[in-house]
C-alpha positions in Angstrom: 16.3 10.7 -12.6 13.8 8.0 -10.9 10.9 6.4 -13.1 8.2 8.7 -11.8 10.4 11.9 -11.8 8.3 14.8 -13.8 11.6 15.4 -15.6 11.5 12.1 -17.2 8.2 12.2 -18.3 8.8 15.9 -20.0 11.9 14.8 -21.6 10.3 11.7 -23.4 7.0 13.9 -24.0 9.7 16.7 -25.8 11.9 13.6 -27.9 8.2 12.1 -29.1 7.1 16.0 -30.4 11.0 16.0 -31.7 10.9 12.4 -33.9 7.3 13.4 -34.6 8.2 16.5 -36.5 11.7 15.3 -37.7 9.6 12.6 -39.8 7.2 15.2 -41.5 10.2 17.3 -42.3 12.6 14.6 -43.5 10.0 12.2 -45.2 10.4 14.0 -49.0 13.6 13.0 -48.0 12.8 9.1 -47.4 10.3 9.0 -50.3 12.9 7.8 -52.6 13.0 4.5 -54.0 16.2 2.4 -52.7 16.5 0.4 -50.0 18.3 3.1 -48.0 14.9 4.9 -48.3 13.2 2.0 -46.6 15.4 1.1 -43.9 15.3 5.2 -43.4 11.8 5.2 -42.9 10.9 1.9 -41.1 13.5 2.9 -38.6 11.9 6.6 -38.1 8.6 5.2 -38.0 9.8 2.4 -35.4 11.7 4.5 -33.1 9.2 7.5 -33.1 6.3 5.1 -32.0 8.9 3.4 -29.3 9.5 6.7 -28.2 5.5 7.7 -28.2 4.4 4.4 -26.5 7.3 4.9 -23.7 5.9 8.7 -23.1 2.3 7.2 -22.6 3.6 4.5 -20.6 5.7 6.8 -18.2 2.8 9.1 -17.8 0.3 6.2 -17.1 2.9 4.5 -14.1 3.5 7.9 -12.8 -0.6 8.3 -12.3 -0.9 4.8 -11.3 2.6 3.4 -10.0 2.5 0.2 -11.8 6.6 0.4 -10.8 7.9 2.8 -8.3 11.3 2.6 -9.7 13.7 1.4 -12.5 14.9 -1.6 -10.3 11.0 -2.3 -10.1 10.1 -2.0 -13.7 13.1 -4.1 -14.7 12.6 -6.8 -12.0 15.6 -6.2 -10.0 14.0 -6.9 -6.0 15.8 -4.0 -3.9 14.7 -5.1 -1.1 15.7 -8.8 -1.2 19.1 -10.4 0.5 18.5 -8.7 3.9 20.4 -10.5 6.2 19.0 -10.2 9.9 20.7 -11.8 12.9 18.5 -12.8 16.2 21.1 -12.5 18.9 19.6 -12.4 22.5 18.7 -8.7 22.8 18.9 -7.9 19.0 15.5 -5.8 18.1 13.1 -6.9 15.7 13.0 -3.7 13.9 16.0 -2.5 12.1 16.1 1.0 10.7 18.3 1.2 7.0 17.8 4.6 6.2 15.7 8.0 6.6 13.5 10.5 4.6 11.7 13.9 4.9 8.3 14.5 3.8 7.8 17.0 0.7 6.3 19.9 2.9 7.5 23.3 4.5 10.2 22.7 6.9 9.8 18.5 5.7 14.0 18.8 5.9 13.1 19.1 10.1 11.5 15.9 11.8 10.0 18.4 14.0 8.1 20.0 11.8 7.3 18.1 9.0 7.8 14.6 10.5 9.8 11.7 9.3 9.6 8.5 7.1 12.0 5.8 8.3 12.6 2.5 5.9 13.1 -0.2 8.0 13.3 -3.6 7.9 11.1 -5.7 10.4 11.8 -9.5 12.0 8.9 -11.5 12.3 9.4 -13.6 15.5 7.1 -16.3 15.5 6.6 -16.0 11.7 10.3 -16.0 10.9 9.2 -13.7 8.0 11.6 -10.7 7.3 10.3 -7.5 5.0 10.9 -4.2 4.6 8.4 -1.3 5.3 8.4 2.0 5.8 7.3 4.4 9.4 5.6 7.6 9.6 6.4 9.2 12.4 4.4 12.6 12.8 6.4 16.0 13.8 4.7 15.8 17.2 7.0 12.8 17.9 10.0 14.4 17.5 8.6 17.9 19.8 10.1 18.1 23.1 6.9 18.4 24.5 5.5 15.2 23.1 8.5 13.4 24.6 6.8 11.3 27.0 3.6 10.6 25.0 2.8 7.4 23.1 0.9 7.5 19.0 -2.0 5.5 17.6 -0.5 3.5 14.8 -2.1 1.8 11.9 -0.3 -0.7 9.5 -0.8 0.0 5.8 -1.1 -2.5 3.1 -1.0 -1.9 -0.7 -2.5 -4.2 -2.9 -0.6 -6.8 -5.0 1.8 -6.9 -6.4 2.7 -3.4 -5.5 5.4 -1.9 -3.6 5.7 0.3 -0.3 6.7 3.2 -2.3 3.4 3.4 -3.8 2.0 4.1 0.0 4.3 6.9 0.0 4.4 8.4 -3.7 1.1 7.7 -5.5 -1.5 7.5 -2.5 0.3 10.0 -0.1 -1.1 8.4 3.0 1.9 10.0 5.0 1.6 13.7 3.9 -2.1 12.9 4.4 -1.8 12.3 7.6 0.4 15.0 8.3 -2.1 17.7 6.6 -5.2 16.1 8.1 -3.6 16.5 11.7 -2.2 19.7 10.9 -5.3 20.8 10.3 -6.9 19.4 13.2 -9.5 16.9 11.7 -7.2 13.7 13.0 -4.7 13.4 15.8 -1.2 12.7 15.0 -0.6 8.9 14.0 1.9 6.6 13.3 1.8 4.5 9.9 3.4 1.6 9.4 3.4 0.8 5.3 4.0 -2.1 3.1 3.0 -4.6 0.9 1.0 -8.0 1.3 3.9 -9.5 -0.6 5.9 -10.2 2.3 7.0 -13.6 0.6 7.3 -12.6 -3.1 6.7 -13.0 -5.5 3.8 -15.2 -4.1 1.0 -13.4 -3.2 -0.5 -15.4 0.3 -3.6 -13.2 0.8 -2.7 -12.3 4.8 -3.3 -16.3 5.1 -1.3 -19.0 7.7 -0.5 -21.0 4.4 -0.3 -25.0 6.1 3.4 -25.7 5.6 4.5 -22.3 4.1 4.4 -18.7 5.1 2.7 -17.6 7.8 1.9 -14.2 7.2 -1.5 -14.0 9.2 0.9 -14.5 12.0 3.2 -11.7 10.6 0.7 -9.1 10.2 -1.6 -9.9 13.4 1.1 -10.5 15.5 4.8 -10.1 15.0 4.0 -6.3 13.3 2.5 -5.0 16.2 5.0 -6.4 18.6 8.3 -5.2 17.1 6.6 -1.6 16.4 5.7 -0.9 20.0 9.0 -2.0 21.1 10.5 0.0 18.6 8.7 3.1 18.7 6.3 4.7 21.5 3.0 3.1 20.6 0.7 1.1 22.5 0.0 -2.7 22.9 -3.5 -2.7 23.4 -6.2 -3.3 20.8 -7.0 0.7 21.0 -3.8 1.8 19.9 -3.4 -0.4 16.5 -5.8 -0.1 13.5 -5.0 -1.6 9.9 -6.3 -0.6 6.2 -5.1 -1.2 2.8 -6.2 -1.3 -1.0 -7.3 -3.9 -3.1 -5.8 -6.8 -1.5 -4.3 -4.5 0.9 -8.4 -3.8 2.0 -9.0 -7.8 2.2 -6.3 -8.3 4.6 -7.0 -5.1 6.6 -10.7 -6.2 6.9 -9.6 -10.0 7.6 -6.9 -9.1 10.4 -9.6 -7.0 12.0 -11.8 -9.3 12.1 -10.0 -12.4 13.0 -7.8 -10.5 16.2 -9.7 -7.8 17.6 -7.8 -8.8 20.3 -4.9 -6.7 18.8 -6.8 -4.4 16.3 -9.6 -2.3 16.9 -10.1 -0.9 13.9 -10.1 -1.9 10.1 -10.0 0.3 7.0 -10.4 -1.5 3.4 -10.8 0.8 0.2 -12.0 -1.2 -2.6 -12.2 -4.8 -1.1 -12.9 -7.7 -2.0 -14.1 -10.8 0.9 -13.0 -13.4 -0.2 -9.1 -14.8 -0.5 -8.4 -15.4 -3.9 -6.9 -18.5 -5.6 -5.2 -18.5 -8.5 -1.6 -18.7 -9.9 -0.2 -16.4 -8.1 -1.4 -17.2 -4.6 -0.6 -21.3 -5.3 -2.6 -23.6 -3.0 -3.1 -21.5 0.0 -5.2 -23.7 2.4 -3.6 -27.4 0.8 -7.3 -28.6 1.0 -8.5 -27.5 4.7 -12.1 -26.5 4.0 -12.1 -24.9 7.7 -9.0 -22.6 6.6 -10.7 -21.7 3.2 -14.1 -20.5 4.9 -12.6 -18.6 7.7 -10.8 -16.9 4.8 -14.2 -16.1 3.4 -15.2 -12.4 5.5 -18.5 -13.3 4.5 -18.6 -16.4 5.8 -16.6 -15.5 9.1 -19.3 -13.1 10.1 -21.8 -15.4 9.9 -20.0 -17.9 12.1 -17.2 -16.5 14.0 -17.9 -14.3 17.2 -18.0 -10.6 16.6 -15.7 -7.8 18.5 -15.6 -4.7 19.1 -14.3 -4.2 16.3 -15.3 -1.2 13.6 -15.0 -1.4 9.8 -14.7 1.4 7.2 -15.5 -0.3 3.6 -16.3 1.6 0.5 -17.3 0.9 -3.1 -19.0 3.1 -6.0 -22.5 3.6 -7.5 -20.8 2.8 -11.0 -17.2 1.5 -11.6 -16.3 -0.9 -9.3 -17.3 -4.9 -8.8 -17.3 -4.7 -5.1 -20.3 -3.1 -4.4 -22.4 -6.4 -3.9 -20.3 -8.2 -1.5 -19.8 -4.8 0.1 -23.5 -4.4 0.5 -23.5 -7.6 2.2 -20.5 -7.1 4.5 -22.5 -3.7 6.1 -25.4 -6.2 6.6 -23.6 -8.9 8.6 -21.4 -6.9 10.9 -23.0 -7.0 14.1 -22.9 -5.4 17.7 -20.5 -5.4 19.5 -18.9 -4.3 15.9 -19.8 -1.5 13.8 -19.2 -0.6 10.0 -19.5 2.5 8.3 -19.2 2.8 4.8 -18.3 5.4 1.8 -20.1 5.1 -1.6 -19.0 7.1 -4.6 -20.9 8.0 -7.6 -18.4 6.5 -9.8 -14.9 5.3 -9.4 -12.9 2.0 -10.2 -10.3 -0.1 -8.5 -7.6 2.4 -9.3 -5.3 5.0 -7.1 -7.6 8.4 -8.6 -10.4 6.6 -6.6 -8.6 5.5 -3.4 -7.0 9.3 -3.2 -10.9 10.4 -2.9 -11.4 7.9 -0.5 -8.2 8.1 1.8 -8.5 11.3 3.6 -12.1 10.8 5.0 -10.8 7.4 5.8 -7.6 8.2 7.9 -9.6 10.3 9.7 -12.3 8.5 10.5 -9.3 6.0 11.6 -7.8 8.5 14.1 -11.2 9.2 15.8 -11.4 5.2 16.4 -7.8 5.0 18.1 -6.4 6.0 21.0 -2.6 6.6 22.1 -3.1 5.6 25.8 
């Protein structure tokens, strides 16, 4: 039974009610002098509130996904020790396994699409990470044989895992029930996490002498999807969002290479790269690198393209509003911004599953497949 399963939850939700009542009916029992009696009730005690404090905990990562799975939770890295070869010819993306999406008919690509885990060669980065694929049921429908998808790349925050993209903010069955009902066309998602040299988290930044994940995302992504998978190369066809730090570097990438995106998503952002011990020293003392990690900051003095950016925030709840406020302002033509403001939210995954719907659809209207 995985972490998140409900059946987990409901069997450490039934042993907690089963200790808790065990100990009113056996303490009479326990009240005895003794040290039998003691060790009898400090070990009911302990291992009811063990018990009680695991049930909370499983029901607060299955709302939130703190851990995806028991590998994650005990530190075990799955997804490490992939060995990739780059013979002449050899493809940049490598598919390790498959998955249908919970729906009617999900057990036929055709109808309820596909989720492929793959793992993806950077070429000029040399980074290597795992990641997961949407593709839509249209892609596997005969008479969508010839046609090419949109795609947008999807980043979770730190330190998070792809899994999280899939299980606790549904952005694949989202897009298959938006589309499905018409509001979106079908699109391609391309999902992982920032961390794509953990554990360090490099904030989508060229670190100077280290990895070069601007490169990754911007660049080597793009690349090895569309030769992989029927989607375009042109700025039209590729958008990028994300949450938390996922939102920075979907907003940063945007920005920085609308040469290659032409859209940018970021629920719950913040603009600015942040510096601390788990990102190290990121720009080893280049001021010039620091500031163009700024979004701010770029705006201001970095050309503008046709790029459009969806940011949100809320009225009460969430830090971001400020610095949202003043990314609306300083987005100029040729670039547009729309925004979405809640009454009340917070940087958590309740909030971005409000937000995530009106977003991927506002995402399909800005691509296009051809």
């Amino acid at each position: 039974m995985g972490l998140t399963s409900n059946k987990v939850l409901v069997v450490a939700v039934l042993l907690a009610l089963a200790l808790f009542f065990a100990t009113v009916w056996l303490w009479p029992r326990l009240a005895r002098r003794g040290w039998r009696a003691v060790v009898g009730r400090v070990g009911l005690l302990l291992v009811t509130q063990v018990v009680l404090f695991a049930a909370v905990g499983l029901a607060a990562n299955r709302s939130f996904l703190f851990y995806g799975s028991w590998a994650d939770l005990f530190g075990q890295e799955q997804d490490m020790g992939v060995v990739v070869d780059h013979a002449a010819g050899s493809k940049d993306v490598r598919v390790v396994g498959k998955q249908a999406l919970d729906v009617p008919g999900g057990g036929r690509p055709e109808v309820g699409g596909q989720i492929q885990k793959v793992v993806v060669a950077g070429e000029r980065s040399g980074i290597v990470s795992p990641a997961y694929v949407y593709l839509p049921p249209e892609y596997f429908q005969e008479r969508y044989a010839k046609r090419a998808f949109p795609a947008s790349v999807v980043l979770t925050g730190y330190p998070g895992t792809a899994e999280n993209l899939i299980k606790g903010l549904k952005y694949p069955k989202t897009a298959y029930l938006q589309a499905k009902a018409g509001r979106m066309q079908p699109m391609i998602l391309v999902m992982l996490r920032p961390t794509v040299a953990p554990p360090r988290d490099t904030e989508c930044v060229d670190v100077p002498g280290g990895p070069q994940t601007e490169t990754f995302f911007a660049e080597d992504l793009p690349k090895a999807v569309s030769e992989t998978y029927r989607v375009g190369t042109k700025p039209r066809n590729w958008g990028f969002m994300g949450n938390s730090t996922g939102a920075y570097c979907a907003l940063k990438i945007a920005l920085h290479h609308p040469d290659r995106f032409v859209a940018g998503a970021g629920f719950s952002a913040y603009y600015r790269a942040a510096e601390d011990v788990t990102t190290g020293d990121l720009f080893h003392g280049d001021d010039g690198l620091r500031k163009r990690a700024d979004l701010l900051w770029s705006l201001d003095h970095l050309p503008q393209g046709r790029t459009s950016f969806l940011v949100t925030t809320s009225k009460r709840g969430e830090d971001n509003r400020r610095g949202t406020r003043e990314f609306i302002k300083k987005v100029k033509s040729p670039a547009s911004v729309s925004s979405i403001t809640l009454e009340s939210g917070g940087h958590n995954f309740n909030t971005w599953n409000r937000e995530i719907p009106p977003g991927m659809v506002w995402m399909g209207g800005k691509l296009s497949a051809t």
